[in-house]
C-alpha positions as CSV (number, residue, x, y, z in Angstrom):
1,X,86.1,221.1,193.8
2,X,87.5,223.6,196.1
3,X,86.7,225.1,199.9
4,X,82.9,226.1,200.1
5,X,81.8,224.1,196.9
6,X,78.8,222.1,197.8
7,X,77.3,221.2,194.5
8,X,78.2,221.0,190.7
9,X,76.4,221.0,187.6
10,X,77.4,217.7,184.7
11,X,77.8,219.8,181.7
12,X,78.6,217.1,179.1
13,X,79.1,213.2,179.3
14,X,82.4,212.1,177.7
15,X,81.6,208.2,177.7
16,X,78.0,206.2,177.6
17,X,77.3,203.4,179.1
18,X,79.3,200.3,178.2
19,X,81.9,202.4,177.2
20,X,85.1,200.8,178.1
21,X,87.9,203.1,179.7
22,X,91.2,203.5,180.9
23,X,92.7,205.1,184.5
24,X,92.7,209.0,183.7
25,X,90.8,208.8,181.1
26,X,88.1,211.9,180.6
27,X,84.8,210.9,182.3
28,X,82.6,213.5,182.6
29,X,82.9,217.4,182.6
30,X,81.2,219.2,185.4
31,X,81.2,223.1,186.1
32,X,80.3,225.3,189.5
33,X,80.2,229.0,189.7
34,X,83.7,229.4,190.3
35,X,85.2,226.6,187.9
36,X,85.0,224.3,185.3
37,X,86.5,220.9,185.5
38,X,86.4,217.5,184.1
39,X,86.7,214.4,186.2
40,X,89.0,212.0,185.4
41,X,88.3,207.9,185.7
42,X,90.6,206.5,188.4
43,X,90.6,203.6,187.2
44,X,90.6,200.7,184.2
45,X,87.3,199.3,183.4
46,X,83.6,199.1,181.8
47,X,81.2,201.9,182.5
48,X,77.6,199.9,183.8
49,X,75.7,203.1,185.1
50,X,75.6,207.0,184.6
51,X,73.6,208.1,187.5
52,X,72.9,212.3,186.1
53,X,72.0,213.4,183.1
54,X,73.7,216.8,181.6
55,X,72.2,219.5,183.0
56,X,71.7,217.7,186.6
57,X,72.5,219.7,189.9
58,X,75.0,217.0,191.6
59,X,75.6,217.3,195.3
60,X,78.5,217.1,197.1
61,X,79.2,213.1,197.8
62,X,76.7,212.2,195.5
63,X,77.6,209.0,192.9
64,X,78.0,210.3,189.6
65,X,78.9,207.1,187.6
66,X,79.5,203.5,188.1
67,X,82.7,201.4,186.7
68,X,83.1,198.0,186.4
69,X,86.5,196.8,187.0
70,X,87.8,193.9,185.2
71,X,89.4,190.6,187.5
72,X,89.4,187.7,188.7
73,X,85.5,187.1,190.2
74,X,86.7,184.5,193.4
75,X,83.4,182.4,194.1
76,X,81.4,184.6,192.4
77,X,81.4,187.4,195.2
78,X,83.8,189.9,195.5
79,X,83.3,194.0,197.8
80,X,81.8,197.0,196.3
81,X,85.0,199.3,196.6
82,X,84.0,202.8,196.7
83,X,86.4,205.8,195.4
84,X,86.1,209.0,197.0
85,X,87.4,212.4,196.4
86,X,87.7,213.2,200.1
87,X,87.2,216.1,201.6
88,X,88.6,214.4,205.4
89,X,89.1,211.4,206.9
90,X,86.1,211.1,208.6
91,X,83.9,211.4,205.0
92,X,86.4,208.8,203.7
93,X,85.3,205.8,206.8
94,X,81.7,207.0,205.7
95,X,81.9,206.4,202.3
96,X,83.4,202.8,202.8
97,X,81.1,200.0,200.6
98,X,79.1,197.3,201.4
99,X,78.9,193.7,199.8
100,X,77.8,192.9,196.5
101,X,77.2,189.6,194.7
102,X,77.6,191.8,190.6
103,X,81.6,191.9,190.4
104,X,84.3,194.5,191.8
105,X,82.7,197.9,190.9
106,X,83.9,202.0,191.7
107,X,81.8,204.3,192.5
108,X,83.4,207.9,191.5
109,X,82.2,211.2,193.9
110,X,82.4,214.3,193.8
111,X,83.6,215.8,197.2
112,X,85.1,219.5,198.3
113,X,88.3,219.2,198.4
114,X,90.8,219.5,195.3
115,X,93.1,217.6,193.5
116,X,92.7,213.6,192.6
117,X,96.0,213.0,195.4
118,X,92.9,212.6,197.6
119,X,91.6,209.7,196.8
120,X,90.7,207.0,198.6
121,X,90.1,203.0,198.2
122,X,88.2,201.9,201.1
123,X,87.7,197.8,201.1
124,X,85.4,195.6,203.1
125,X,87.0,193.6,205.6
126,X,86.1,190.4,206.3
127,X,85.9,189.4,209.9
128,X,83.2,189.5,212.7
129,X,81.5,192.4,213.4
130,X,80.2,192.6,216.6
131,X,77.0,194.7,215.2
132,X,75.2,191.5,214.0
133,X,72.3,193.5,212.1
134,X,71.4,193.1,208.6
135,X,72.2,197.0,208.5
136,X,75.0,198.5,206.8
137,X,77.0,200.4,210.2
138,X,80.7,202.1,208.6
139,X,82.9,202.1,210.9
140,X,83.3,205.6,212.1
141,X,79.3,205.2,212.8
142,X,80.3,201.8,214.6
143,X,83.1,203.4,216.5
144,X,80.9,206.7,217.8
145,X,78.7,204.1,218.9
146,X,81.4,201.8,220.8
147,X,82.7,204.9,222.4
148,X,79.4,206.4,223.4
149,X,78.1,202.6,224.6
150,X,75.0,202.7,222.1
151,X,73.8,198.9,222.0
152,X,73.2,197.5,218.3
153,X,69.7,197.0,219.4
154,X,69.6,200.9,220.0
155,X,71.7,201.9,217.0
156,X,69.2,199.9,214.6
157,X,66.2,202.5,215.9
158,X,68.1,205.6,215.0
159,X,66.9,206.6,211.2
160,X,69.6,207.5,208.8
161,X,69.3,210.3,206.3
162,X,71.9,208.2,204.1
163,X,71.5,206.7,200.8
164,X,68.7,203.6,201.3
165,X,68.7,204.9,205.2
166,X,71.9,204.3,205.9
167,X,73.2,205.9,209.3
168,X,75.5,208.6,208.5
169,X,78.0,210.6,211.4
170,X,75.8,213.4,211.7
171,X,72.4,210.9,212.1
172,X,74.1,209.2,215.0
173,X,75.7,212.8,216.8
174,X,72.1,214.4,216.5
175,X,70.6,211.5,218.2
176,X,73.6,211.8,221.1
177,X,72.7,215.3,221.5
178,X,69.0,214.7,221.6
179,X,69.9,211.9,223.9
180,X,71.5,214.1,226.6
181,X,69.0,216.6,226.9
182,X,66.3,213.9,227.9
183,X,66.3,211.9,231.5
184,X,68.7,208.9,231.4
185,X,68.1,206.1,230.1
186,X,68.7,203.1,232.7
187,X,69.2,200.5,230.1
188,X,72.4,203.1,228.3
189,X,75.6,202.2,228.8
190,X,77.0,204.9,228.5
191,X,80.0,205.9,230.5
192,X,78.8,208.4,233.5
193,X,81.8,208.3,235.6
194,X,84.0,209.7,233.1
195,X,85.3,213.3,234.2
196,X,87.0,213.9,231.0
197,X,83.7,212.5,229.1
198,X,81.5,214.8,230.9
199,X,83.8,217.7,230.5
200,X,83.9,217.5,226.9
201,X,79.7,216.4,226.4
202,X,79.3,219.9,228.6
203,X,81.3,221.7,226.3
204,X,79.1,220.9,222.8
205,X,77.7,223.9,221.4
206,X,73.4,224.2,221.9
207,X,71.7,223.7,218.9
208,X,71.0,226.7,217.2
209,X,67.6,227.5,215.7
210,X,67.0,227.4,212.6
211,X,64.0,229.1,212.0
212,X,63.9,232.4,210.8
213,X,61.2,234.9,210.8
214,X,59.9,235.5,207.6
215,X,60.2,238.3,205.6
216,X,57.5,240.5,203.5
217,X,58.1,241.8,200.3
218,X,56.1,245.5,199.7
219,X,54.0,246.6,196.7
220,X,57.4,247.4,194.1
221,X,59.6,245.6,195.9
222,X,62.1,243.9,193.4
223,X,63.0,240.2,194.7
224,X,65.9,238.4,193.1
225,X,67.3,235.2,193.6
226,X,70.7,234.3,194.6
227,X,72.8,232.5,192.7
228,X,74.7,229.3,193.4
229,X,77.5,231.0,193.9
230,X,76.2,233.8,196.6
231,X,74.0,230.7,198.3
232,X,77.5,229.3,199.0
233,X,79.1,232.7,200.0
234,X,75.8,233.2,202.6
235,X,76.3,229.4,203.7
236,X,79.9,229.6,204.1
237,X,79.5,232.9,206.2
238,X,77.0,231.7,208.4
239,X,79.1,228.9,208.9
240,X,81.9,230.7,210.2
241,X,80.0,233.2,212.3
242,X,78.9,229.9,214.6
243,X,81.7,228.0,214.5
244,X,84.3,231.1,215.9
245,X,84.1,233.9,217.9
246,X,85.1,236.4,216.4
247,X,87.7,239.1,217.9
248,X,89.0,242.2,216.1
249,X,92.0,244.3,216.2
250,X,93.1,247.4,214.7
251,X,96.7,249.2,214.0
252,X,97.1,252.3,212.0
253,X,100.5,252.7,210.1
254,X,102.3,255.4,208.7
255,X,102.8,253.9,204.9
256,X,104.6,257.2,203.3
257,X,108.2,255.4,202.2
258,X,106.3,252.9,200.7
259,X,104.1,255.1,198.9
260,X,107.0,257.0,197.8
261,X,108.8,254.2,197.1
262,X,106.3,252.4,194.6
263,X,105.6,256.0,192.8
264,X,109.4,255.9,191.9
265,X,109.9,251.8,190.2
266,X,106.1,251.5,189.1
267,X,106.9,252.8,185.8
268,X,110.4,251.3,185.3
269,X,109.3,247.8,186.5
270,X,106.1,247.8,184.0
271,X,108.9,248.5,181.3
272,X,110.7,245.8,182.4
273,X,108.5,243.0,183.9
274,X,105.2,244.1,182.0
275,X,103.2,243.8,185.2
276,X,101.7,246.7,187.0
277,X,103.4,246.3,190.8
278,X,99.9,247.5,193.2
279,X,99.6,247.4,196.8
280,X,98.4,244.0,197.2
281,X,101.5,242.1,196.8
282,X,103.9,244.2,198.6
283,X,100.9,244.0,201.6
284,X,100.7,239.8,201.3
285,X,104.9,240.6,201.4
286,X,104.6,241.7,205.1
287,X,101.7,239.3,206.0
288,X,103.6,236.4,204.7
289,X,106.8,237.4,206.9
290,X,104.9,238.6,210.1
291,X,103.1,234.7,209.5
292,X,106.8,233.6,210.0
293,X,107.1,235.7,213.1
294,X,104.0,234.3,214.7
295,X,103.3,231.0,213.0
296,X,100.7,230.4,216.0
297,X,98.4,233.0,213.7
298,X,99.3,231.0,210.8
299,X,96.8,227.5,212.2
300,X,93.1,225.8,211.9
301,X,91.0,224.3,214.8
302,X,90.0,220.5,215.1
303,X,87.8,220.3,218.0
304,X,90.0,220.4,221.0
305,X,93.4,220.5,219.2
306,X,95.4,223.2,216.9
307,X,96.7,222.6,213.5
308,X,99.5,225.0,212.6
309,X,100.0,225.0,209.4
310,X,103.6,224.2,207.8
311,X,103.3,225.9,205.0
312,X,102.4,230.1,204.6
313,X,99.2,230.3,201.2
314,X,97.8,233.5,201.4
315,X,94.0,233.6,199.9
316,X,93.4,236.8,198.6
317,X,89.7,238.2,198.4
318,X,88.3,239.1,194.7
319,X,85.8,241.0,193.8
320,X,84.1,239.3,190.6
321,X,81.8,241.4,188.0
322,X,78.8,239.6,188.7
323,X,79.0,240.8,192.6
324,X,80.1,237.7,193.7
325,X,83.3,236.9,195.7
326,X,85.8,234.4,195.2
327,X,89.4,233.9,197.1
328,X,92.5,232.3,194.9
329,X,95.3,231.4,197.2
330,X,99.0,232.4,196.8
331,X,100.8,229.0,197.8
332,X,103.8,229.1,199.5
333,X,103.7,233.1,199.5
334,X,106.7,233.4,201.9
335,X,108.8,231.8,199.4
336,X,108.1,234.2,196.6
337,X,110.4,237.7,195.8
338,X,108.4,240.6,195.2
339,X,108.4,240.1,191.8
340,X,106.8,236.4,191.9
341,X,104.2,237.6,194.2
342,X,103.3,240.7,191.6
343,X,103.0,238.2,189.1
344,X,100.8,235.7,190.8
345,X,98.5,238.6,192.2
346,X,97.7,239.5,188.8
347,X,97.4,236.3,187.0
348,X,95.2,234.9,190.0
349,X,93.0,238.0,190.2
350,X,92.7,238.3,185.7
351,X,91.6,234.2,185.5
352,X,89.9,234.9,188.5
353,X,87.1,237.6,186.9
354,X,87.4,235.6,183.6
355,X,86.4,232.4,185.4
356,X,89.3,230.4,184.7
357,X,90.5,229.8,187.8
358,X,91.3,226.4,188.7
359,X,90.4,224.2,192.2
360,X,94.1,224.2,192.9
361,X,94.3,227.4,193.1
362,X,91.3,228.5,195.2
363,X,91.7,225.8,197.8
364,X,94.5,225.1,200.3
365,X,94.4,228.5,201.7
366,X,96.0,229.0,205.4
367,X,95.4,233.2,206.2
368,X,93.3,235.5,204.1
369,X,94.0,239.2,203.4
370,X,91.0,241.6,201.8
371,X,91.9,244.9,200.1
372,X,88.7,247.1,201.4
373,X,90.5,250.2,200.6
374,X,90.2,249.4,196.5
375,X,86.6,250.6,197.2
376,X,87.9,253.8,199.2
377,X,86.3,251.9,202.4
378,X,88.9,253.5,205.5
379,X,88.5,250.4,207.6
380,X,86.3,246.8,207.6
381,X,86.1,243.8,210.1
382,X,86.2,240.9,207.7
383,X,84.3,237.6,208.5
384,X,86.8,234.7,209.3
385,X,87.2,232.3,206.1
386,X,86.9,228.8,207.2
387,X,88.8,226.5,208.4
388,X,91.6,229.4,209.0
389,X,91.8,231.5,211.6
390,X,92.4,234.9,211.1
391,X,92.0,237.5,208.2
392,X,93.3,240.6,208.0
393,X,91.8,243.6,206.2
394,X,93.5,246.8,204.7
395,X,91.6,250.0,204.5
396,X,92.5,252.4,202.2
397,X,95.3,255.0,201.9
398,X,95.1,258.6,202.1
399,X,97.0,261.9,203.4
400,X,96.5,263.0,206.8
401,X,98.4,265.1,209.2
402,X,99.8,263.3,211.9
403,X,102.5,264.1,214.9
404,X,106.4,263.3,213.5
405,X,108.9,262.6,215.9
406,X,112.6,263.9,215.5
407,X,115.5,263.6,217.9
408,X,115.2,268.0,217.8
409,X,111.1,268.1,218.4
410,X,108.1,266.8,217.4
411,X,106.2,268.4,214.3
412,X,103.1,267.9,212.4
413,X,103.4,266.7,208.8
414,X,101.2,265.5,205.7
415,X,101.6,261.4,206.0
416,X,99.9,258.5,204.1
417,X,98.2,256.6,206.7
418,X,96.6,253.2,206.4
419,X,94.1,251.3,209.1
420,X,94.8,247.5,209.4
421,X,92.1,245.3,210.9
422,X,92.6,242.1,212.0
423,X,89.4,239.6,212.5
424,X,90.5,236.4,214.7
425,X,88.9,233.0,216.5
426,X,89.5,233.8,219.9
427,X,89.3,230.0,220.9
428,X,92.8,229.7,220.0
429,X,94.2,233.2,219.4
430,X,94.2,235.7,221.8
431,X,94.3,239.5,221.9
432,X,98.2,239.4,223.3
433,X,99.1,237.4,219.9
434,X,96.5,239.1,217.4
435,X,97.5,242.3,218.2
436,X,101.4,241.8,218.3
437,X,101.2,239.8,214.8
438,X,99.0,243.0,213.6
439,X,101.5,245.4,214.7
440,X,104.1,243.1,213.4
441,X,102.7,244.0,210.0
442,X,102.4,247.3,210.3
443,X,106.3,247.5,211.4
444,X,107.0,246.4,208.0
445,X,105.2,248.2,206.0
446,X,106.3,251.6,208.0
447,X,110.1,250.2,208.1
448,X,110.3,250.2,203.9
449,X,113.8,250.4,202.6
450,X,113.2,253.0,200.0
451,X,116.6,252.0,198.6
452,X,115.4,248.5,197.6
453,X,116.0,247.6,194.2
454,X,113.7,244.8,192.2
C-alpha cells in the first residue's frame, strides 16, 4: 500500500463466501488516507473465509480472506501456502505456513509495499527439522536462533506476540537483547570468542524509552485527535529521527538567470504545452543530475551495508488541504526533459490533493526534495524520509543585494538569492560528500543557459 502505510480500512466486499473466483479477479476494495485500492485474488479458487467485515481497521500483515484452491488432495494432506504482499524478504520467511489436514488454501495480506510483482508463495518443506517441538519455528526465527546458539529447549520459553503465539523476528531479537544485558548464562551456547560477533552485538543501538511524560490539557484548551494519516506521519518521523543521525548543510545560490529565464517562456510554454512551468521541476532538474554526479547520495542503509540505488525517483513533498503531507515520487526523474518533469510535477501534485493518487506512485522513492519557500519560509532542515538518505530543502526566493564579481571590479547588485539545505544520515554520508553534492546543485541552478529553448 505504499511506504509508511501501516493499516487500511475494507470499504466494500466484492465476493461472499463460497464465491468461486478466478486469478485477478476483484476481491475486496480497501482505502487508507492517502489511497484507495482494490485487491486483486492471486489466484483460482473457492472463497472459505472473510476474516473483516466492511468498515474494519486491517493491520498491516493481517489475513484478510481465505481461498481455497482447487487440486489434486495427495493422502488427504497437502501445506497451507501462504501469499504475501511483501514488504522484504525477511517478512516473506515469516509469513511462511504451517501444515494443515483441510486442502491447499491462500491466505491473501495486506503488507507496505506496492504493486502485486511482490508476491510471494512460500511452501512447507518436508524434511527434518532439527527443532523437534510441536511449535511452529519459520525459518528466519529458526536461523537467528542457529546463529545466536539458542537451544530448542530455550527457544520454546520465549513468548511470541504472533498469531496463536507464534514467535515472530522481533519476539526472538528482544529476548537477545534482554539476554545480553543480564549475567551469562553457563548453559548458552552462544558463541563468545567471536571478535566480529562481539563487535557487531556492541554496536546494537540501547533501547530507547518509551514512556513519555504526560501532558495536561488547561481549562479551554481544545484537544483534537490525529488522524490516520498524521499518526502515520508522527510514526514515520519518529522513526527516522532514531534510526539516523541526522547532519545538515546549507548553500546559498545566486538564482537570477533562472529567474529571468522562466519570466520570459512561462507564458509561451502555457500556450503551447497548457502546463504552468514552476520552480519545482526545474529544481528536481538539478537534483536529478547532481544525483548522477554523486550517486553515493543517491543510496539506503541495511545494517552494516549500503544500497545505492540504480535508478534516480525523486519524491516530492505535498502539502494536502486537510494539513496532512503526502510525497508522490517522480520515477526515473533523470530520464525526463524539462517538459516531462513539468508535466509529472503537476499531475502528481493535482491527484495528489484530490486523493487519487495511486501506491505506485507514492512508493519507490530514492531522494526527497521539499519546496519550503512556497510558504515564504527562507530556509528549513527537513526530517530524513525513510529508507533514503538525504533530503534536500529549498527556501524561498527573493531580491537581495549581494557582491558581483567582474574581470574590471567588484560591485554590489540586486540578485535573486535562494538558501539550499541539505538534511543527511551521517552513518553513511559525510560532510565532504553532502556538501559537495549540495554545492553541485546550486552550480546548476546559478550556471542556467538563459538561451535554452523547450
Amino acid at each position: 500500500m505504499g511506504e509508511s502505510v501501516l493499516e487500511a480500512t475494507v470499504t466494500a466486499w466484492v465476493v461472499s463466501e463460497g464465491d468461486r473466483v478466478k486469478e485477478d479477479d476483484s476481491l475486496v476494495e480497501i482505502a487508507t488516507d492517502k489511497v484507495d485500492s482494490d485487491v486483486p485474488s492471486p489466484v483460482s479458487g473457492v472463497v472459505k473465509k472473510i476474516l473483516f467485515q466492511e468498515g474494519d481497521v486491517v493491520q498491516v500483515g493481517e489475513t484478510l480472506i481465505e481461498i481455497e484452491v482447487e487440486g489434486e488432495d495427495v493422502g488427504g494432506s497437502s501445506p497451507l501456502d501462504s501469499i504475501a504482499i511483501a514488504s522484504n524478504q525477511e517478512d516473506q520467511e515469516e509469513n511462511l505456513p504451517e501444515e494443515e489436514s483441510s486442502g491447499l488454501e491462500e491466505e491473501v495480506i495486506i503488507d507496505d509495499l506496492p504493486g502485486l510483482d511482490q508476491l510471494a508463495m512460500a511452501e512447507v518443506e518436508d524434511g527434518q527439522d532439527q527443532f523437534s517441538s510441536d511449535r511452529f519455528y519459520s525459518p528466519l526465527v529458526k536461523s537467528i536462533a542457529k546463529e545466536e546458539g539458542i537451544s530448542a529447549a530455550e527457544l520454546d520459553r520465549i513468548k511470541g506476540s504472533g498469531v496463536e503465539g507464534r514467535l515472530t523476528k522481533n519476539d526472538i531479537l528482544s529476548y537477545l537483547e534482554n539476554k545480553s544485558s543480564k549475567p551469562a548464562d553457563p548453559r548458552g551456547v552462544i558463541e563468545r570468542n567471536n571478535p566480529e560477533k562481539e563487535l557487531e552485538r556492541s554496536h546494537k543501538p540501547p533501547v530507547k524509552d518509551s514512556s513519555v511524560a504526560a501532558v495536561s490539557a488547561s481549562s479551554g484548551d481544545e484537544i483534537i485527535e490525529m488522524d490516520r494519516m498524521r499518526r502515520l506521519i508522527a510514526d514515520h518521523m519518529v522513526h527516522s529521527v532514531q534510526t539516523s543521525p541526522h547532519v545538515a548543510s546549507f548553500v546559498e545560490a545566486d538564482v537570477t538567470s533562472l529567474v529571468n529565464w522562466r519570466n520570459e517562456v512561462k507564458e509561451e510554454f502555457k500556450k503551447r504545452e497548457g502546463e504552468n512551468i514552476t520552480f519545482t521541476p526545474i529544481f528536481i532538474e538539478a537534483i536529478s543530475k547532481a544525483l548522477r554526479d554523486y550517486p553515493l547520495i543517491n543510496v539506503s542503509v541495511d545494517g552494516y551495508k549500503i544500497i545505492k540505488k540504480k535508478s534516480i525517483n525523486i519524491g516530492m513533498a505535498t502539502a494536502l488541504p486537510s494539513g496532512n503531507l503526502i510525497v508522490p515520487v517522480i520515477h526515473n526523474a533523470d530520464q525526463l526533459s524539462l517538459v516531462g518533469l513539468t508535466r509529472a510535477v503537476n499531475s502528481l501534485s493535482s491527484r495528489a490533493r484530490e486523493n487519487k493518487l495511486t501506491p505506485d506512485e507514492i512508493s519507490g522513492g530514492t531522494f526527497t526534495f521539499t519546496n519550503i519557500g512556497a510558504f515564504g519560509n527562507i530556509m528549513g532542515v527537513p526530517i530524513i524520509n525513510q529508507p533514503q538518505a538525504a533530503i534536500l530543502a529549498v527556501g524561498t526566493i527573493k531580491k537581495k543585494p549581494a557582491v558581483i564579481e567582474t574581470p574590471e571590479g567588484d560591485f554590489i547588485g540586486i540578485r535573486h538569492m535562494v538558501y539550499l539545505s541539505l538534511s543527511y544520515d551521517h552513518r553513511v554520508i559525510d560532510g565532504a560528500l553532502g556538501g559537495m553534492f549540495l554545492k553541485r546543485v546550486g552550480e546548476y541552478l546559478e550556471n542556467w543557459n538563459t538561451a535554452r529553448e523547450i
